[in-house]
C-alpha positions in Angstrom: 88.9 58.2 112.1 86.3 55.4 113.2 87.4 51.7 112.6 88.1 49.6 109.6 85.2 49.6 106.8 83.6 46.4 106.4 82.0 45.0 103.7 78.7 44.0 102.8 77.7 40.9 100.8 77.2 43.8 98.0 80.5 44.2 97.8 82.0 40.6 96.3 84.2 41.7 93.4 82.5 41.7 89.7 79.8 43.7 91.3 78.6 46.6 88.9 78.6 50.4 90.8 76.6 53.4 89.1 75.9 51.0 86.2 79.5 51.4 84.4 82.1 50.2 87.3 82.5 46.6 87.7 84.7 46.3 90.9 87.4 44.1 90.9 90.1 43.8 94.2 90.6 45.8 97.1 93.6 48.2 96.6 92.9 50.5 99.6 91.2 50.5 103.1 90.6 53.3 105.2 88.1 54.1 108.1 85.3 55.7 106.1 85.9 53.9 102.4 87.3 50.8 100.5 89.2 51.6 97.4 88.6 49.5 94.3 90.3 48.6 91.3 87.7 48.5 89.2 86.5 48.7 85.3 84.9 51.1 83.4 82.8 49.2 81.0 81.5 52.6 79.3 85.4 53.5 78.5 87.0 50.5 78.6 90.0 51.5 81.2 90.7 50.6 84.8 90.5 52.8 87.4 90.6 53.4 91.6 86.9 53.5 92.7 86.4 54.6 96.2 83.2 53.3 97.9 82.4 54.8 100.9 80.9 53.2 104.1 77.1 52.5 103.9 75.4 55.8 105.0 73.6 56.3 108.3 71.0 59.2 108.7 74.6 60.9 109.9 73.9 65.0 108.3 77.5 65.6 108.7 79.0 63.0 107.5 77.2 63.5 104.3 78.1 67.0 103.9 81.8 65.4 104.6 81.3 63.2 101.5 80.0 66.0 99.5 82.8 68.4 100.5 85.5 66.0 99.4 83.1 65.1 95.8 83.2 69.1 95.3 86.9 69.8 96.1 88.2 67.3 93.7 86.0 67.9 90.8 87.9 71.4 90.9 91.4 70.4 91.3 93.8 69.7 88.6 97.4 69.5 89.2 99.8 66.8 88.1 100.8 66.4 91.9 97.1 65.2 92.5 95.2 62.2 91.7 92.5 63.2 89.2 88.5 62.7 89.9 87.1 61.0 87.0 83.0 60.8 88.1 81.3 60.6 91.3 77.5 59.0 92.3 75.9 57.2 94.6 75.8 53.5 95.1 72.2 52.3 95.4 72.5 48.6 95.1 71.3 48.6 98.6 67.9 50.9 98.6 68.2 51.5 102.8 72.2 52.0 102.7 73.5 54.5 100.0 77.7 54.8 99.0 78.9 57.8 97.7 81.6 56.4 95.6 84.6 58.3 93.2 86.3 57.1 90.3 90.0 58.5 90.0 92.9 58.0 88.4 94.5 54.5 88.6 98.4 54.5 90.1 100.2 51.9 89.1 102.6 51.8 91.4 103.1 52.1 95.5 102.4 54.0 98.4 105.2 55.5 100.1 104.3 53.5 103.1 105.0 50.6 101.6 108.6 52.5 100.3 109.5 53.1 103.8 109.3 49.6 104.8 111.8 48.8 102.6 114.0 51.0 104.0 115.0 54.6 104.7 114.6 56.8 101.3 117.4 57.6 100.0 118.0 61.7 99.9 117.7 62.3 96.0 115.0 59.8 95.6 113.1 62.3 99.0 114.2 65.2 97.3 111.7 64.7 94.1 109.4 63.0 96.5 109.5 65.9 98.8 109.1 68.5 96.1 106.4 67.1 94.0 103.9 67.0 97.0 105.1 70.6 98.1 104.3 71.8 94.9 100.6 70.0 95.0 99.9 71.5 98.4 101.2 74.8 97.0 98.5 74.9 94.5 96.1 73.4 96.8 96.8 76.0 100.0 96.6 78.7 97.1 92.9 77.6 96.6 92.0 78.5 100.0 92.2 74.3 100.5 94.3 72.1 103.5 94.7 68.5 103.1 94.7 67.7 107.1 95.8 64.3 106.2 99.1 64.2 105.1 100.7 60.7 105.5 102.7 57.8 103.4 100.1 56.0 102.8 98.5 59.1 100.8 101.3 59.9 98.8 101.4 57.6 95.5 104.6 56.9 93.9 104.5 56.2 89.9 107.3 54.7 88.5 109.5 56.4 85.9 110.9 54.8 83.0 114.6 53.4 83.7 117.1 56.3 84.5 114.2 58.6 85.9 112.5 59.4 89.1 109.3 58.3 90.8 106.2 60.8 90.4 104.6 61.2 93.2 101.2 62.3 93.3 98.9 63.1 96.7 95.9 61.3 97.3 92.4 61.2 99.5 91.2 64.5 100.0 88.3 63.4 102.4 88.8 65.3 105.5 90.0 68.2 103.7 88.5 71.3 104.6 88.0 75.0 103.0 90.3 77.8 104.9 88.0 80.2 107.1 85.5 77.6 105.9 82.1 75.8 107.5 83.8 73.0 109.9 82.8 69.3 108.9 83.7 68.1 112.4 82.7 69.2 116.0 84.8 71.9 117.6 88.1 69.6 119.0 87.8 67.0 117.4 91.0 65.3 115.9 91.0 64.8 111.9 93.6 63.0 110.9 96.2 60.1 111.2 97.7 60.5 114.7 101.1 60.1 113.8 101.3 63.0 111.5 98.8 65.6 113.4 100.2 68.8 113.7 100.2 70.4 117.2 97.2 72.6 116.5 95.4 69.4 115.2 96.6 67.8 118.2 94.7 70.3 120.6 92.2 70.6 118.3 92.8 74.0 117.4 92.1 76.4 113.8 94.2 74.9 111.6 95.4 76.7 108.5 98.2 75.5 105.6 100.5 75.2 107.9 99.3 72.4 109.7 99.9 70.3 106.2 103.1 71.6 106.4 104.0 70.2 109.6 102.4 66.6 109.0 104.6 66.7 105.6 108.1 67.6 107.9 106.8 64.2 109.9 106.7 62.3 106.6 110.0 63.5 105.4 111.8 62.6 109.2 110.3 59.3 108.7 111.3 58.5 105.1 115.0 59.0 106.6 114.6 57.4 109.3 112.5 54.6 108.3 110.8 54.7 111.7 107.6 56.6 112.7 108.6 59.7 114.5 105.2 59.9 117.4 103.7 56.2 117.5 101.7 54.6 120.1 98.1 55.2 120.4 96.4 58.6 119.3 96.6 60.0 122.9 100.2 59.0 123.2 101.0 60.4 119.5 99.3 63.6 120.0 100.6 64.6 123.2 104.3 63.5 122.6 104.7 66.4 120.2 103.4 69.0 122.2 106.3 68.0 124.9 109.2 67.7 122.5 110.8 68.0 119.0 111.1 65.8 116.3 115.3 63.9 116.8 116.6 64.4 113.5 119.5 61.6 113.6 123.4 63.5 113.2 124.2 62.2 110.2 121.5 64.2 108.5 123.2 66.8 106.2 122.8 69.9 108.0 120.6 71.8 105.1 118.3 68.7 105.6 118.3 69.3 109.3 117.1 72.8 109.0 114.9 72.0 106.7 113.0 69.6 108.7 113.2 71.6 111.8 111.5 74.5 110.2 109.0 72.5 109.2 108.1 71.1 112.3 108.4 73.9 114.8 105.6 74.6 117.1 104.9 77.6 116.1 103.3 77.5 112.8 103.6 81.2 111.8 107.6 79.7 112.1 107.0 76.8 109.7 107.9 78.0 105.9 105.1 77.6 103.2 104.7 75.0 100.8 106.2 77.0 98.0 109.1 77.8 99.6 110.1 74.0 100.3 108.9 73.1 96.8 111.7 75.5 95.5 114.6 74.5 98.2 113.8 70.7 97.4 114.1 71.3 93.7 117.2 73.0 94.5 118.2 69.7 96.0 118.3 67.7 92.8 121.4 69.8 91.7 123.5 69.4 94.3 125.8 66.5 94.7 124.9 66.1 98.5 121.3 66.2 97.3 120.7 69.1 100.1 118.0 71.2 99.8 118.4 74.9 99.4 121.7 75.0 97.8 123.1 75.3 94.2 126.7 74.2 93.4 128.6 77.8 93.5 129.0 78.6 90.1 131.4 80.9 89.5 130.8 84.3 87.1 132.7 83.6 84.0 134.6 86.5 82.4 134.2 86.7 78.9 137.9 88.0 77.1 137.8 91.3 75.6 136.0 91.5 72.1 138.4 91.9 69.8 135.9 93.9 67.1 135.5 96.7 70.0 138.5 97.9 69.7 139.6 98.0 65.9 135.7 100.1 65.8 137.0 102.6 68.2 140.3 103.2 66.9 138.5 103.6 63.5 136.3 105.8 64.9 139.3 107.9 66.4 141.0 107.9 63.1 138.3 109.3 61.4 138.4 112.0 63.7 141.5 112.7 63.0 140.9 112.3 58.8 138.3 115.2 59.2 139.8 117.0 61.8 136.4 116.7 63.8 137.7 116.5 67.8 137.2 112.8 69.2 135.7 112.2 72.3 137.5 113.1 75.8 140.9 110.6 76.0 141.4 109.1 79.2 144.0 111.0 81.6 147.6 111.7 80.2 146.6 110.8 76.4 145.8 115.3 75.4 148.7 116.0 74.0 149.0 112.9 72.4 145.8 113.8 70.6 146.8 117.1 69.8 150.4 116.3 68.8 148.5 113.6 66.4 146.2 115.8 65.2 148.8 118.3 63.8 150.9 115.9 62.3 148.3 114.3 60.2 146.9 117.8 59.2 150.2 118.4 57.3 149.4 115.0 55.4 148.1 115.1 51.9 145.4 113.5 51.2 146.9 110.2 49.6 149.2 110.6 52.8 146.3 110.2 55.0 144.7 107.0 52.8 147.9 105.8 53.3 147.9 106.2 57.2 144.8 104.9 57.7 145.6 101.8 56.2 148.5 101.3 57.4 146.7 101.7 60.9 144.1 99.1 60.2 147.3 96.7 59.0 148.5 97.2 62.4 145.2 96.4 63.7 144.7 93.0 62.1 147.9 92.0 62.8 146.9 92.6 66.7 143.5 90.8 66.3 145.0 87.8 64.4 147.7 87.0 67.4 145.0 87.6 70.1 145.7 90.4 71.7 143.1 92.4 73.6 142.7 96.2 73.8 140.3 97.8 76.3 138.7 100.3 74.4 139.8 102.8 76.8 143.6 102.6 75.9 143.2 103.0 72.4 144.1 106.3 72.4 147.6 105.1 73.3 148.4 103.5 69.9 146.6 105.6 67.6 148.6 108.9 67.6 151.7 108.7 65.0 153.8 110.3 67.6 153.8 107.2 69.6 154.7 104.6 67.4 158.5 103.7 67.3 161.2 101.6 65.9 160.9 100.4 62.6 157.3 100.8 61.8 157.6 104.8 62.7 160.5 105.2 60.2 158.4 103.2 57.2 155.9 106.2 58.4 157.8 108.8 58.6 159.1 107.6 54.8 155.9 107.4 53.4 155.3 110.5 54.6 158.2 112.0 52.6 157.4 110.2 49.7 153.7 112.0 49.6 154.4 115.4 50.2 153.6 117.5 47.4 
């Protein structure tokens, strides 16, 4: 990554960049910029400017600078810092500084997160699934980050009861897919704690290799350790000769979780998506594990009540214009046709009277609750089958309107 930045006398704060920016304190330090909190004066708002290194007659490293000036000015995602403007410092005619005006977080790194502590799991889970779902959009663009680490992940406060919002951060060594390299063939990119193997080795890399450097980030948010430190050599080699140690008390779906992500292989490792999705998952559990709901149970609605007094209507009709129903269910024939007899040797005051005395009978059964699968009504619509008290008040009424 080269060594620490340092500044020039241009650089004293109140300084004016690209005309608009007055510069105020350093925020950020990397090995190829400072980051600013500066001023627009055009707009009147603050915002992060990012001044690179003074140039050298260095073709690739401009075409570095440029790449990263491109890629954001075409990203938009609210998992990603936004690019406001981009120029070039000329304070200094014989050293130029590409600089970048973004968004300004007011907040923390997650760095700075992890050294108070491990995270806790809910609190990772959002974490976790807002940058999944940035790198998601960004792999989808043909586009890998190749730096993946804390100190590029911003955290934004939420108002009280609510999350953090994370958002990802310094797209300078990112590289297009299938792409012109920016770097010389095995070269290392990156921070050495979080390389991926193929990184390490300095092998293609493709979105996987984000994913990998994302698992490291998650291990050591539980952890509150670094997972491969020591020098770059040391870091890069230690993970080519074992796995990550997830600690035992890690819930088991967070276990698998990070082990898929950090397998060796990285046709193994899952895509950004489908962590975005098992992390989101995660916020509805109470364990706060990722890939799995609370079972919810499929809740049986009673029977309708309305579905059957409309099919033993319907059935009645039939039977009021001697128009065959529909095929009854199994043993209920003759019960049809012993109905159907009967109530042709009604008159036709007899048969007003039947069917409302029928839809009495059905009321009362609605009012009380009483279900009746549709299939059964059959059972209770034929006068032969009703008994007791209510078939002799029929069988009267019957009497009484015979001609």
């Amino acid at each position: 990554m080269g060594t620490t930045v340092v500044d020039s006398p241009s650089d004293t704060k109140s300084e004016v960049v690209g005309g608009r920016y007055r510069l105020g304190d350093v925020i950020g330090r990397g090995g190829m910029a400072s980051v600013y909190n500066a001023r627009d004066e055009n707009l009147g708002r603050d915002v992060a400017l990012k001044l690179f290194a003074p140039q050298a007659p260095d073709a690739e490293e401009l075409k570095r600078q440029e790449a990263e000036i491109t890629l954001l000015a075409t990203l938009n995602h609210p998992g990603l810092v936004t690019l406001f403007d981009a120029g070039i410092d000329n304070r200094i005619p014989d050293e130029p500084r590409p600089f970048l005006t973004m968004e300004l977080i007011e907040g923390e790194d997650l760095r700075t997160r992890i050294r108070r502590g491990p995270v806790a799991l809910d609190e990772l889970a959002v974490i976790g699934a807002g940058i999944a779902d940035a790198l998601a959009y960004v792999h989808g663009l043909g586009i890998i980050h190749r730096d993946i680490k804390p100190g590029n992940i911003l955290l934004i406060p939420g108002r009280p009861g609510e999350s953090v919002r994370p958002k990802l951060t310094d797209f300078g060594i990112a590289r297009i897919v299938d792409g012109t390299r920016l770097t010389a063939t095995g070269t290392m990119v990156g921070t050495a704690a979080y390389l991926s193997p193929e990184q390490a080795k300095g092998a293609e890399m493709g979105p996987a290799s984000d994913i990998y450097s994302l698992g490291l980030v998650l291990l050591e948010s539980i952890k509150g350790t670094v997972e491969y430190p020591g020098s770059a050599v040391e870091s890069a080699v230690a993970r080519l000769h074992r796995a990550p140690e997830i600690p035992p008390d890690v819930p088991r779906e967070w276990a698998d979780l990070l082990t898929a992500m950090t397998a060796l292989d990285p046709l193994e490792r899952p895509t950004a998506a489908d962590i975005e999705v098992a992390l989101r998952q995660a916020l509805f559990s109470p364990e706060s594990v990722p890939g799995q709901l609370v079972e919810e149970h499929t809740r049986m609605l009673p029977a309708i009540p309305s579905h059957a007094p409309l099919s033993l209507q319907a059935d009645t009709q039939d039977y009021v214009s001697n128009i065959s129903p529909s095929p009854a269910p199994a043993g209920t024939s003759e019960d049809h046709e012993a109905g159907k007899s009967w109530i042709r040797k009604l008159g036709k005051r007899g048969r007003i009277a039947l069917v409302l005395i029928l839809l009495a009978i059905i009321a009362a059964a609605s009012a009380v609750g009483l279900s009746i699968a549709a299939p059964k009504a059959p059972d209770v619509v034929p006068y032969p089958t009703v008994t007791g008290t209510l078939g002799e008040h029929l069988e009267q009424l019957q009497k009484s309107v015979e001609p």
